[in-house]
C-alpha positions in Angstrom: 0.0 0.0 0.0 1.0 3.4 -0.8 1.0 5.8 2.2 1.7 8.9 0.6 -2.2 9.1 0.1 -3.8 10.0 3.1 -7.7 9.2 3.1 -10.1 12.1 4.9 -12.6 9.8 6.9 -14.7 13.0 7.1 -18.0 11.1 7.6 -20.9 11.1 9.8 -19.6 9.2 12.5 -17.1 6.2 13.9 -19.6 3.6 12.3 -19.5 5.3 8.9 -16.1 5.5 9.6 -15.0 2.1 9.8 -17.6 1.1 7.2 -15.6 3.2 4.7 -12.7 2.0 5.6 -13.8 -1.8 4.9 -15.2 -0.8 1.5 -11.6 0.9 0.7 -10.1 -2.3 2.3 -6.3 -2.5 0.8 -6.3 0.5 -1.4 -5.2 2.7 1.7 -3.4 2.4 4.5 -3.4 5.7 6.0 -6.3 8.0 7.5 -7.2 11.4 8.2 -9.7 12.1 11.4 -10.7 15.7 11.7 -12.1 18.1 14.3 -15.7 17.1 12.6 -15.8 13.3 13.8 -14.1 14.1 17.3 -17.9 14.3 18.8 -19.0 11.3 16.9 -16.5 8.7 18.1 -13.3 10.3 16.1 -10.7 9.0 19.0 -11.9 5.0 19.3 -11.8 4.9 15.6 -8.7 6.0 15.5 -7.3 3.4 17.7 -9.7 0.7 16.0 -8.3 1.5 12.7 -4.8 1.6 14.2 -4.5 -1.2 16.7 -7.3 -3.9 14.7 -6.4 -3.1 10.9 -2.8 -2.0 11.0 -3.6 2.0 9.6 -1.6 4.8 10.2 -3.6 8.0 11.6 -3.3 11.4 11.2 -5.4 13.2 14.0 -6.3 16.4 12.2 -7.0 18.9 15.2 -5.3 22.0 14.5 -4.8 23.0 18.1 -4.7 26.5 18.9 -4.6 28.3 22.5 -2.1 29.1 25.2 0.9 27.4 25.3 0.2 25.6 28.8 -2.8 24.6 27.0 -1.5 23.0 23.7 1.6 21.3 25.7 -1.4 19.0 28.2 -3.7 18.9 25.2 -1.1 17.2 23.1 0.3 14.8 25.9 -2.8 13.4 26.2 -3.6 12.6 22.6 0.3 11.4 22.1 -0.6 8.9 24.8 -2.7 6.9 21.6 0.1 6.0 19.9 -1.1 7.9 16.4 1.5 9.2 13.8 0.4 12.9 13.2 -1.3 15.7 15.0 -1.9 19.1 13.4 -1.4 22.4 15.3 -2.0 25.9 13.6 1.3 27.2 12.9 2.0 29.8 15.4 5.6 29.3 16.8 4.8 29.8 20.6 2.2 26.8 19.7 4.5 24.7 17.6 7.0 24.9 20.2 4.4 23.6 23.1 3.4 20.6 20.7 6.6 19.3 20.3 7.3 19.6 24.2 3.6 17.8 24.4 4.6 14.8 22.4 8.1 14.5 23.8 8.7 11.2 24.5 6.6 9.9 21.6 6.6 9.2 18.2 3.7 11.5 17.3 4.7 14.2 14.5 3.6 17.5 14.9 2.5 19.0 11.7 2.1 23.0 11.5 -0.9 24.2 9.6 0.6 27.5 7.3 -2.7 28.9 5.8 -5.8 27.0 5.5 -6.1 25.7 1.5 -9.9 27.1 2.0 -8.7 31.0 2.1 -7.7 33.2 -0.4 -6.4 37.0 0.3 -9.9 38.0 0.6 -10.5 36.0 3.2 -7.7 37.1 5.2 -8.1 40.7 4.8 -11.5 39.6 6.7 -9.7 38.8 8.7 -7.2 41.2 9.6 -4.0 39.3 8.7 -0.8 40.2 7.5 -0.3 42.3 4.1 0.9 40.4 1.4 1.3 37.6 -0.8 -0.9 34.7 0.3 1.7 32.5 -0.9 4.6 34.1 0.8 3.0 34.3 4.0 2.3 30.8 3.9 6.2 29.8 3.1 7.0 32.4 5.8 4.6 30.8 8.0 6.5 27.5 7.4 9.9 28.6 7.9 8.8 30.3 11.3 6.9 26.6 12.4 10.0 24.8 11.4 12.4 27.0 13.2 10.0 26.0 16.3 10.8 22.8 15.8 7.6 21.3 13.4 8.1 18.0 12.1 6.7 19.1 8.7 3.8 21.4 7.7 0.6 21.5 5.9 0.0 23.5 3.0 -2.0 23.7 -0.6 0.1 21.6 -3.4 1.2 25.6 -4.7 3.2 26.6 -1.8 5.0 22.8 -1.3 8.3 24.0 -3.8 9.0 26.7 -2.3 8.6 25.5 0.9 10.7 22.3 0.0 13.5 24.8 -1.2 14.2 26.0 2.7 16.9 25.0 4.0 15.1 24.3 7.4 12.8 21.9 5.7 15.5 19.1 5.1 14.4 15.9 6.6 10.5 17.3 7.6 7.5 16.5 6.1 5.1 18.4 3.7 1.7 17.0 3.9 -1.0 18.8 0.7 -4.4 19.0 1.3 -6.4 20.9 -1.3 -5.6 17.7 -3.8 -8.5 16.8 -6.5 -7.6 13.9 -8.9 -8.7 15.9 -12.7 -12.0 15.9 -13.4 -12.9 16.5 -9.5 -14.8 19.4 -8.2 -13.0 20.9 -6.2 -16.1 21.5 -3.4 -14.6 24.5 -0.7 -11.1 24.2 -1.9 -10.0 27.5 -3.2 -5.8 26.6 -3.7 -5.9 23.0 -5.4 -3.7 20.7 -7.8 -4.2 17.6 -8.8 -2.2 14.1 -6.7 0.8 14.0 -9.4 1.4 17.7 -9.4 1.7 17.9 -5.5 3.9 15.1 -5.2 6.1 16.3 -8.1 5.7 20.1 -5.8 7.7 18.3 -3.1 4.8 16.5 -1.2 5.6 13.8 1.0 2.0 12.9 1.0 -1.2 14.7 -0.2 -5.1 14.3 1.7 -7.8 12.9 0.0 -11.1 13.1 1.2 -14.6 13.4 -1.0 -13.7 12.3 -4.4 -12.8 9.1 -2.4 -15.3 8.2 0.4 -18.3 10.3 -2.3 -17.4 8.1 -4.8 -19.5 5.1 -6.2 -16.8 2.6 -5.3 -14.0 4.4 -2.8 -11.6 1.3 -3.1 -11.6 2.4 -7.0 -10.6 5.6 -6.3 -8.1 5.5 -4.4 -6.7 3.1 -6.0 -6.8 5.7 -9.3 -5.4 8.3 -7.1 -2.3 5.9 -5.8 -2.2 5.0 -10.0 -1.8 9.1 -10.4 0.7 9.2 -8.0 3.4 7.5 -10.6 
């Protein structure tokens, strides 16, 4: 199995969850569990998928708050043994994840800018002047300096942040990936699974062209075929 695709399980529930999962069966071996299923069971099907079918999980939080805060928030969830946790990309809140998950072998991931926005979105609100797509290599620069294990960020931004010399050896993670033909739904900063990976991607999220799909273990396989 390929585990540079990384499946969005953003369904209902844990139950719709797991029955995904068994109708994408061998054509993935890694998952994405968002804020949206943490209510509806998001933490036991995590350690179902991970402990009774052998997936790697990416727990897709994107903690922000006080440093204090992050730092217990995160030593709790590191305590389920999952592989990555995503934090908003803040340095003072990078640097209390990775003291969160010392001792474990979760991977802190720092979200740059949210592959939903656009520059209109923030100038609504308030954020820095500029280039979207400078502030979100900026961003990543800052997150790895704090000590990020890699970052998340839209398939456009992944060269240039591969090109800094502080992202040797650390993961870039690409949501905002539509296999051609997709819609692209809420995603505003997109490219398709090739182009991503070819960006510098170690691995790109998938979420509703797979689990919308008429048969999910089709396409994902046809998104691992794009892959190359």
């Amino acid at each position: 199995m390929d585990d540079r695709l990384i499946v969005a399980l953003d369904v209902g529930n844990a139950l719709a969850g797991l029955e995904m999962a068994a109708r994408i069966g061998d054509a993935a071996s890694f998952y994405k569990i968002g804020l949206g299923m943490l209510t509806g069971g998001g933490l036991a099907l995590a350690q179902e998928l991970k402990d009774a079918h052998g997936k790697r999980i990416f727990l897709d939080m994107k903690l922000f708050d006080i440093g204090a805060t992050v730092e217990a928030a995160v030593r709790g969830l590191a305590a389920f043994d999952l592989d990555f946790l995503t934090v908003h990309g803040d340095p003072h809140v990078v640097n209390a994840a990775k003291q969160g998950a010392s001792g474990s072998q979760l991977k802190i991931l720092a979200v740059t800018v949210l592959t939903s926005l656009d520059r209109a979105d923030l100038d609504a609100g308030m954020m820095a002047p500029g280039d979207l797509h400078d502030i979100a290599v900026e961003r990543a620069a800052r997150a790895f300096d704090a000590g990020a294990d890699g970052i998340i960020a839209s398939p456009r931004e992944a060269a240039a942040i591969r090109a800094l010399p502080q992202a040797a050896g650390r993961l870039i993670v690409t949501p905002g990936v539509r296999p051609l033909g997709a819609d692209a739904g809420d995603q505003k900063r997109i490219e398709t699974p090739a182009a991503a990976i070819a960006a510098g991607a170690d691995h790109i999220v998938v979420g509703r062209p797979i689990w919308q799909a008429r048969d999910p273990r089709a396409a994902a396989q046809a998104i691992v075929a794009e892959l190359g």
